[in-house]
C-alpha positions in Angstrom: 0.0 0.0 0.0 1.4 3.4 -1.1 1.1 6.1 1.5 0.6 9.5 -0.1 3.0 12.4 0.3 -0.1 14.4 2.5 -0.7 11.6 4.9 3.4 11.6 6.0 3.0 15.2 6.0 -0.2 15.1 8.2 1.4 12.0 10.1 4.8 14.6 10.9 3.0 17.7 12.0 0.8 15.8 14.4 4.4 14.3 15.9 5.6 18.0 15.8 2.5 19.2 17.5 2.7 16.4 20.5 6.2 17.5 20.8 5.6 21.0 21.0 2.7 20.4 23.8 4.4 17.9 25.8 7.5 20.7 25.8 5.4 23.4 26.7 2.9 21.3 29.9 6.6 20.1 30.4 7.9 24.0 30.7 5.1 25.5 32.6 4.7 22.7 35.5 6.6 22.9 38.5 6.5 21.1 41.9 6.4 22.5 45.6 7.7 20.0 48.4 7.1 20.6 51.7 9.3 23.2 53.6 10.4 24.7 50.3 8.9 27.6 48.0 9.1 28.2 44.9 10.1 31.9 43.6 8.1 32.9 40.6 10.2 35.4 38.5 9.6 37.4 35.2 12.3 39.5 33.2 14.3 39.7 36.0 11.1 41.1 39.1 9.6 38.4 41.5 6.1 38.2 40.6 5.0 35.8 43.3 6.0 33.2 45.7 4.1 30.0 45.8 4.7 28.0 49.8 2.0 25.2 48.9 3.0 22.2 48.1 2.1 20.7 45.3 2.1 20.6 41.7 1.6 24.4 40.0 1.8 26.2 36.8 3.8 29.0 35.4 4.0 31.0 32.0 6.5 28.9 30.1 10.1 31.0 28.7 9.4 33.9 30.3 8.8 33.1 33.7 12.2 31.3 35.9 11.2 29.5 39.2 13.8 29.3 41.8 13.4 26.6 44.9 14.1 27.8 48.3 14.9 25.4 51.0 12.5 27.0 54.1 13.8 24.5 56.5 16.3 24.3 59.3 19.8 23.9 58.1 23.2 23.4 60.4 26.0 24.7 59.8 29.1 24.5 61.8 31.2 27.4 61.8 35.1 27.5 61.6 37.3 27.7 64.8 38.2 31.5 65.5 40.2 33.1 68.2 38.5 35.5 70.8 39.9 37.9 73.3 37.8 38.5 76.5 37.6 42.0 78.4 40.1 41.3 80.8 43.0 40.2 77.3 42.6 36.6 78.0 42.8 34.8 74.5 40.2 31.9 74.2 39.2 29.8 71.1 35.7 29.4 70.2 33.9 26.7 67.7 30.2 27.4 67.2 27.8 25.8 65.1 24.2 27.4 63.8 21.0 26.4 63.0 19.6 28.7 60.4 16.7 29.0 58.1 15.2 31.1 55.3 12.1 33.1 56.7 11.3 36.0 53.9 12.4 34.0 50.4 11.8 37.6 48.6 14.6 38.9 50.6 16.7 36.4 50.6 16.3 36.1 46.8 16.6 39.6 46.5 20.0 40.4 48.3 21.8 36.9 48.0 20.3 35.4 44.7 19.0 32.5 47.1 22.4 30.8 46.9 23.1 28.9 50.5 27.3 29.2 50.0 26.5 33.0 49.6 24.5 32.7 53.1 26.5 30.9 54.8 29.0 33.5 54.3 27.2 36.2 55.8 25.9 33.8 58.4 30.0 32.8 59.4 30.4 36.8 59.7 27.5 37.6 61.7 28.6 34.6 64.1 31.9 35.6 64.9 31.2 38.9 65.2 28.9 38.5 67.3 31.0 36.1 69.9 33.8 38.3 69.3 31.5 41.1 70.6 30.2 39.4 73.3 33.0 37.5 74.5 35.2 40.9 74.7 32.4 42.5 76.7 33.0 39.9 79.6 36.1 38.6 81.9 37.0 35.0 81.4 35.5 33.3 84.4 32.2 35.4 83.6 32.3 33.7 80.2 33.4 30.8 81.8 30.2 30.8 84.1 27.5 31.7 81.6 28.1 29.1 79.3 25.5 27.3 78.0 21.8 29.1 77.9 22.9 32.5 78.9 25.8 32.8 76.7 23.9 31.2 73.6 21.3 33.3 74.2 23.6 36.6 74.0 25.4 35.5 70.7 22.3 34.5 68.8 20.2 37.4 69.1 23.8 39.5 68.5 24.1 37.6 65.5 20.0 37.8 63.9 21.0 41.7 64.7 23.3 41.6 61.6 22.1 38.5 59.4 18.0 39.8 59.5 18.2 42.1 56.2 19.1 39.0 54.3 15.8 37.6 54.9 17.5 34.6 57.2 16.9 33.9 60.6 19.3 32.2 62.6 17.3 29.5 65.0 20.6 29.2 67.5 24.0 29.8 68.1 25.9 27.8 70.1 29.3 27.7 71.1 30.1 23.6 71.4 33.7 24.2 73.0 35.5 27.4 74.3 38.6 26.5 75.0 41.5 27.9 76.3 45.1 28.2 73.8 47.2 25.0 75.2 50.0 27.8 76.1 48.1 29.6 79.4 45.8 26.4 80.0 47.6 25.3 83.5 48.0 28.7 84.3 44.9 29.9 84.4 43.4 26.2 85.8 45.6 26.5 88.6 44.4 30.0 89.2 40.9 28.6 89.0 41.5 26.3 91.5 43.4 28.4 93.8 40.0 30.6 93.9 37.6 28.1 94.4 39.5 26.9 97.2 39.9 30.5 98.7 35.8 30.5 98.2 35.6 27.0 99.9 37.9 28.2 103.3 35.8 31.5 103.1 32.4 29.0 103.3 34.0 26.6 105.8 35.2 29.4 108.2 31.5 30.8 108.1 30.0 28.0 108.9 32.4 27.5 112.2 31.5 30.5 112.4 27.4 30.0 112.9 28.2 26.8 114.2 30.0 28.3 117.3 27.2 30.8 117.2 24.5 28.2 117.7 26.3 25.9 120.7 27.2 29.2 122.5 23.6 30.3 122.1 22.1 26.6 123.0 24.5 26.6 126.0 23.2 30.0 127.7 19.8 28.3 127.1 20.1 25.0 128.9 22.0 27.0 132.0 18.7 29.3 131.9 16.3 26.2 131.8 18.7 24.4 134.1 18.5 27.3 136.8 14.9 27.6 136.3 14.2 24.2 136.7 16.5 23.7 140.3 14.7 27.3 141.4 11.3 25.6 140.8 13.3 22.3 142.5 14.0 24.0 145.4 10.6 25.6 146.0 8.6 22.9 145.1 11.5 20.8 148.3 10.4 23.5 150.2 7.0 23.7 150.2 7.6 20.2 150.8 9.5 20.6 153.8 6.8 23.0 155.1 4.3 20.5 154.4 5.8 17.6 156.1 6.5 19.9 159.2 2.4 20.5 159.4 1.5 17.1 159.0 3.7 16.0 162.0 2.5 18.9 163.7 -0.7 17.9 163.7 -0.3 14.4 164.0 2.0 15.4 167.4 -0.5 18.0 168.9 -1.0 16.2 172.0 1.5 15.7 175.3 1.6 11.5 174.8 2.0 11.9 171.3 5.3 14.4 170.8 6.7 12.3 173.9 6.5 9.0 171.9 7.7 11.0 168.7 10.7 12.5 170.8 11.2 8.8 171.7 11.8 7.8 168.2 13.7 10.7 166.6 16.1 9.5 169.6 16.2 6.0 168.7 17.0 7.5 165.2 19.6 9.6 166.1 21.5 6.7 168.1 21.2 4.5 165.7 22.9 7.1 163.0 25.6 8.0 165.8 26.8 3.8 166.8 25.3 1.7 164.2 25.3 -1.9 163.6 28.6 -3.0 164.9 29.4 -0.5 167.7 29.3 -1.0 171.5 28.0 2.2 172.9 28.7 3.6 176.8 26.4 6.2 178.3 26.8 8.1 181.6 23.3 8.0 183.3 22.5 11.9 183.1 23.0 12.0 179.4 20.2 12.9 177.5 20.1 8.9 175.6 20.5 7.2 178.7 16.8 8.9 179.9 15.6 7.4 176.8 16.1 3.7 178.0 15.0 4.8 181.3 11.5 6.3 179.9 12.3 9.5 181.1 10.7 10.9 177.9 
């Protein structure tokens, strides 16, 4: 079968058509993934951004679209040298956590290229620990690490690194070290001090230890005192007591002669005891006790 000249021709521009289409659907799709967005750009002027995710369209040839990563992004920042407020020389290595938050600026003044960012995030960074760590003395440095200190440098550093429409999440300083030249020194001189703190703690507490015993002992010689006042009148009133009872139980003649009768026997027996012989004259006053002349 012969195929006529105007069916390959018809057969050719159908294939050239398809082409055509499939280059153009191909030209003016684009994708969004999530955490990205996608710069729309025409002759050279950002006509819109697009954060959706998704698949989107776009005037073919003349319209570009850039992809900008919206994410968080480390980066760790070379080691640098700082010098604190009292000239003490101290290495820093700090690492960031950054992310694009306004994709017009950061298009704008850094053609959203991430090397370019990272550049001006590495400058804002050390400048920013360079300026803070100069503004303290080594052991203040030395005691606000962590939080405090990460805290300082990271809003020091979004200071500088906001008109690029980047926002640094954190920066942290994972090891600030000292040069290995003045390390001992300056540990020994550490040490030295907290043990000057530590005698300074431990004298104080003698100190308010003495304090309290001193005080306790004044109060258990005042409760002691009291409690042998309170003794001795509560013996007394004893005493006093005692003395009535007898009294009354003696009123009578019979009665205090029987009772002078035993308080001699009592006395006697305190004066010989158990294994003593015992000679009285007949006019002493024990002798008229045997002879019933009380």
């Amino acid at each position: 079968m012969k195929v006529s000249k105007k069916t390959v021709v018809s057969v050719v521009l159908v294939i050239v058509v398809v082409i055509v289409l499939f280059i153009l659907g191909n030209s003016s799709l684009y994708t969004v993934k999530v955490n990205e967005a996608a710069i729309i750009v025409r002759l050279g002027k950002i006509q819109s951004i697009e954060k959706e995710s998704g698949l989107h369209l776009h005037a073919p040839f003349i319209e570009t679209v850039t992809k900008v990563y919206t994410g968080d992004i480390l980066y760790d920042i070379p080691v640098s040298d700082v010098i604190t407020s009292d000239k003490k020389s101290m290495i820093a290595d700090n690492y960031v956590i950054w992310s694009v938050d306004d994709p017009t600026k950061y298009y704008q003044t850094l053609g959203a290229v991430r090397s370019r960012a990272e550049e001006r995030i590495e400058a804002a960074v050390y400048n920013a620990t360079k300026n803070t760590i100069s503004s303290m003395k080594q052991e203040e440095i030395i005691a606000a690490r962590g939080t405090t200190l990460t805290d300082l440098i990271t809003k020091a550093s979004n200071t500088d690194i906001s008109q690029y429409g980047i926002v640094i999440e954190i920066a942290e300083i994972k090891a600030l070290d000292l040069p290995d030249d003045n390390k001992e020194a300056v540990y020994e001189r550490m040490i030295s001090e907290r043990n000057n703190i530590a005698a300074g703690y431990t004298a104080k507490g003698q100190a308010d230890a003495q304090k309290i015993r001193n005080e306790t002992d004044k109060q258990v010689t005042i409760l002691t005192a009291e409690a042998e006042k309170e003794a001795a009148i509560i013996e007394a009133e004893g005493e006093a007591e005692y003395m009535r009872i007898l009294s009354e139980a003696y009123n009578d003649d019979g009665k205090a002669e029987f009772y002078n009768f035993l308080r001699g026997l009592d006395s006697l027996k305190a004066l010989v005891g158990d294994d003593k012989t015992l000679i009285l004259d007949k006019d002493s006053e024990f002798a008229k006790i045997f002879y019933g002349e009380y």
